[in-house]
N, C-alpha and C positions, 0 to 999 in steps of 0.2 A: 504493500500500500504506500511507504514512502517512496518508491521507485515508481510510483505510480503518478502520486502527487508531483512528483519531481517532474514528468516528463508534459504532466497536462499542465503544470505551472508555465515550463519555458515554452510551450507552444503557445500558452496563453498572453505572456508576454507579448512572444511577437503577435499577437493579433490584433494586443492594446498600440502598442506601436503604429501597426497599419490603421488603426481607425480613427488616428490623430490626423495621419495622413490621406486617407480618403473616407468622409465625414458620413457620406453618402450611402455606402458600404453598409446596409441593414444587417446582414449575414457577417457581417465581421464584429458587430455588437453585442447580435445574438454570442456567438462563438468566445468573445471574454465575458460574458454573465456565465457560459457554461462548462466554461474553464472554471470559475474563480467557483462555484459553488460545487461540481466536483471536486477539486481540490480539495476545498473546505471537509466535505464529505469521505474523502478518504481519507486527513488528517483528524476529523473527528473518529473515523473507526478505529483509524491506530491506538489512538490515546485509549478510549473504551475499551479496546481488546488489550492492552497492555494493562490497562484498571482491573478488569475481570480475570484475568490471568496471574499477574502481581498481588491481589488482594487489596490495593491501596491505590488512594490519587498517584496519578501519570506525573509526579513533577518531585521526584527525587535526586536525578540525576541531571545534567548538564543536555543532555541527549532529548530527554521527554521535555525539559524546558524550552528549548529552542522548538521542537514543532510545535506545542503548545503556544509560543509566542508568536510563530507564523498563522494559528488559527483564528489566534486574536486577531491579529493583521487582515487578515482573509474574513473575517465577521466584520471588524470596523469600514471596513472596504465597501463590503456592501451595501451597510448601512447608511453609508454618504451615499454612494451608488444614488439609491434610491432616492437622495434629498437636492442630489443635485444634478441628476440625470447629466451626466457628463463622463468620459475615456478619459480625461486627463489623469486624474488622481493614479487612477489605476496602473496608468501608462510611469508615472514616479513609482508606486508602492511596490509594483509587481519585481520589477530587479531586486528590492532591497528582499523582498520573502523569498525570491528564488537562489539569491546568497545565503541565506539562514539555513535553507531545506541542504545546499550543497555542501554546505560546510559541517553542518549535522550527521547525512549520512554517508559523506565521502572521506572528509577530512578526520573525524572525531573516528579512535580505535575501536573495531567491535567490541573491545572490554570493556568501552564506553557507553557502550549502546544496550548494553544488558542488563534488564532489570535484576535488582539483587534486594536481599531484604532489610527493612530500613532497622536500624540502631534506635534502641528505644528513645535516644533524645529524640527521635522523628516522627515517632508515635504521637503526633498531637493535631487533635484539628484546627489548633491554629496554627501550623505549619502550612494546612492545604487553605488557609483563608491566606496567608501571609503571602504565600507563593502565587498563587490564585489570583489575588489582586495586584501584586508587584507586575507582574507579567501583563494584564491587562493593562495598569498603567503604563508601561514600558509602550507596549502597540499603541497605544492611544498618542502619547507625547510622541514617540515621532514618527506618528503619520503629522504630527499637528508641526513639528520642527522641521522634516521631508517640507512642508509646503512653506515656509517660514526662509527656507535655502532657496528654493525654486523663486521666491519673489526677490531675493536679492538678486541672483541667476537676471531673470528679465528686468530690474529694474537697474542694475548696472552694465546692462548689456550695451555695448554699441551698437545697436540692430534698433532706431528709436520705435518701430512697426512692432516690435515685441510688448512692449509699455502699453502699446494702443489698441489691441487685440478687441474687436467686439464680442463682450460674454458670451452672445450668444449665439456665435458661430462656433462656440464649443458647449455648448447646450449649459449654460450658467444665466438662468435667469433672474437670479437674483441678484437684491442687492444694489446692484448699476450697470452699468454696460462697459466698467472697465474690468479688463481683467486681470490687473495688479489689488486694485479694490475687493475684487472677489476670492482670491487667495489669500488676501493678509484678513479677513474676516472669519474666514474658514478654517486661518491657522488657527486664528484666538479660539475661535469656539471648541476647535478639538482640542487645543491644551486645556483651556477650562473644564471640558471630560475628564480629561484623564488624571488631572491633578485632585481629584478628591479622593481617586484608584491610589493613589501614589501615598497619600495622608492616610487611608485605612491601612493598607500594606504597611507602611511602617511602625504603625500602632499595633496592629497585629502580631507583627514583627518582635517588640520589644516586650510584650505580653507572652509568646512561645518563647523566649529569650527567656523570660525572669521565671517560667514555670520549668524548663530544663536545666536552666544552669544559676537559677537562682538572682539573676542582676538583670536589668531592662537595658541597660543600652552598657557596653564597658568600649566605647571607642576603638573596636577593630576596625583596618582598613573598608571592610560591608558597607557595617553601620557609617561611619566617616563621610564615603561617598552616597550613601544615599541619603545625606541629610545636607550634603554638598547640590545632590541633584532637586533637592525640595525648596532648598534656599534659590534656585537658579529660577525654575516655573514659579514659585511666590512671587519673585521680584518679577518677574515678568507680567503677572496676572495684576500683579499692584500697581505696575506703571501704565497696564493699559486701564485699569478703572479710574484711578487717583490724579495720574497725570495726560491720560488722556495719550498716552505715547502710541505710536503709529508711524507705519512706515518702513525704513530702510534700520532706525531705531529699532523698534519692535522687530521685526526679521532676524535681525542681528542678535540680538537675545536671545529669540527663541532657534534659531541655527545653533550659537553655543549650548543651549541646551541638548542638543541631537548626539554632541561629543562627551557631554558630560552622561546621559541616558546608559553610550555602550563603554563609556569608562565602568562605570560604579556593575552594569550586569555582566561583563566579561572581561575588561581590562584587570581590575581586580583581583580574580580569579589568577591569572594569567602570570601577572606580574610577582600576588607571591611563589607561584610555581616558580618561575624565574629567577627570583631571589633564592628560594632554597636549594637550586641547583648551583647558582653560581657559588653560594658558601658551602655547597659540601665541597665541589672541586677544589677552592682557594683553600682549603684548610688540606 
């Protein structure tokens, strides 16, 4: 089923692709609604067949997070889908789920990939709320930062026809008929989604924290950055209520945010592996 999802993704990509470029194309729209919801559909079976097989939520390992965070992606997808009847979104989101899905089951070792049985610190259902919700907020903040890059992308472009795009020849009816307008509104509203995901996940978080090991937050690199990554969307969400900030401003914010999102859920990880290989070799 992941080699399945894997193959209807990248066809589906290129479909979203071509129907940026020919608009006209009914049969190429249909073709990413039927891609993106198979997909969806086969990463939901995996997960559930890993669930029923495992005994336990799909989100122990590095392996089940990653499809699971392409599922979110592939649900939140839709969802705009529908709100704003338009291929663009898709046409950015779809590369970024179809690097997660490849990196998951190509790059990451089968020993990776195998479910094993959890250690009683993981024995918690605030683990699968913690995890649960992290990962939604993750999908959610950057589809909302993806479009946040994209407006800087066209609004520093030297192409001045990119700034000027009429909505609704990319089927964006909302809103105004510019189409820098309608991507910097659609960033905010999806980080505003996701950032309440990201506040329960932490609180969640810190609540399985002090029921297994006794303390709610002790400042490990995790915790660190993800309180790094909540200070980053507050600030964001406050300068656009409080001061009204918009623009190349706001863009800019929420793009840093996009780097700080895959710091804190994979760089992290990453980096103390990295550290503890380089001091065992130096010693």
């Amino acid at each position: 089923m992941a080699n399945a999802s894997f193959l209807v993704l990248f066809y589906t990509t290129v479909a979203y692709w071509l129907s940026i470029k020919y608009q006209r194309l009914t049969i190429l729209k249909n073709l990413c609604w039927i891609g993106v919801v198979s997909s969806n559909l086969f990463l939901f079976l995996l997960l559930f067949s890993r669930w029923i097989l495992a005994s336990y939520f799909p989100l122990s390992n590095l392996y089940e997070s990653l499809l699971f965070l392409d599922w979110c992606l592939l649900f939140i997808l839709l969802f705009i889908e529908t709100k704003t009847q338009t291929k663009l979104m898709g046409a950015i989101i779809l590369p970024i789920i179809l690097l997660i899905i490849t990196f998951a089951s190509l790059v990451l070792p089968p020993v990776m990939q195998e479910s094993s049985p959890l250690v009683p610190a993981l024995q918690s259902n605030w683990l699968m709320m913690h995890v649960s919700m992290m990962m939604l907020s993750y999908a959610t903040l950057i589809i909302g930062s993806l479009l946040s890059i994209l407006f800087l992308v066209l609004s520093l472009s030297k192409i001045p026809a990119l700034t000027r795009v009429d909505a609704k020849s990319l089927g964006l009816p909302s809103f105004s008929s510019n189409l820098l307008s309608n991507i910097d509104n659609w960033s905010y509203r999806i980080i505003g989604l996701g950032f309440p995901f990201l506040t329960v996940g932490i609180i969640a978080g810190a609540v399985w924290a002090n029921e297994a090991w006794g303390s709610y937050w002790s400042w490990d690199p995790k915790e660190t950055w993800a309180l790094i990554t909540w200070l980053v969307f507050a600030s964001y969400i406050h300068a656009r209520l409080t001061k009204g900030l918009r623009g190349t401003q706001a863009a800019a914010l929420g793009s840093l945010g996009f780097i700080v999102v895959w710091i804190c859920y994979l760089g992290v990880n990453f980096w103390v592996k990295v550290y503890i290989v380089m001091v065992f070799f130096l010693n």
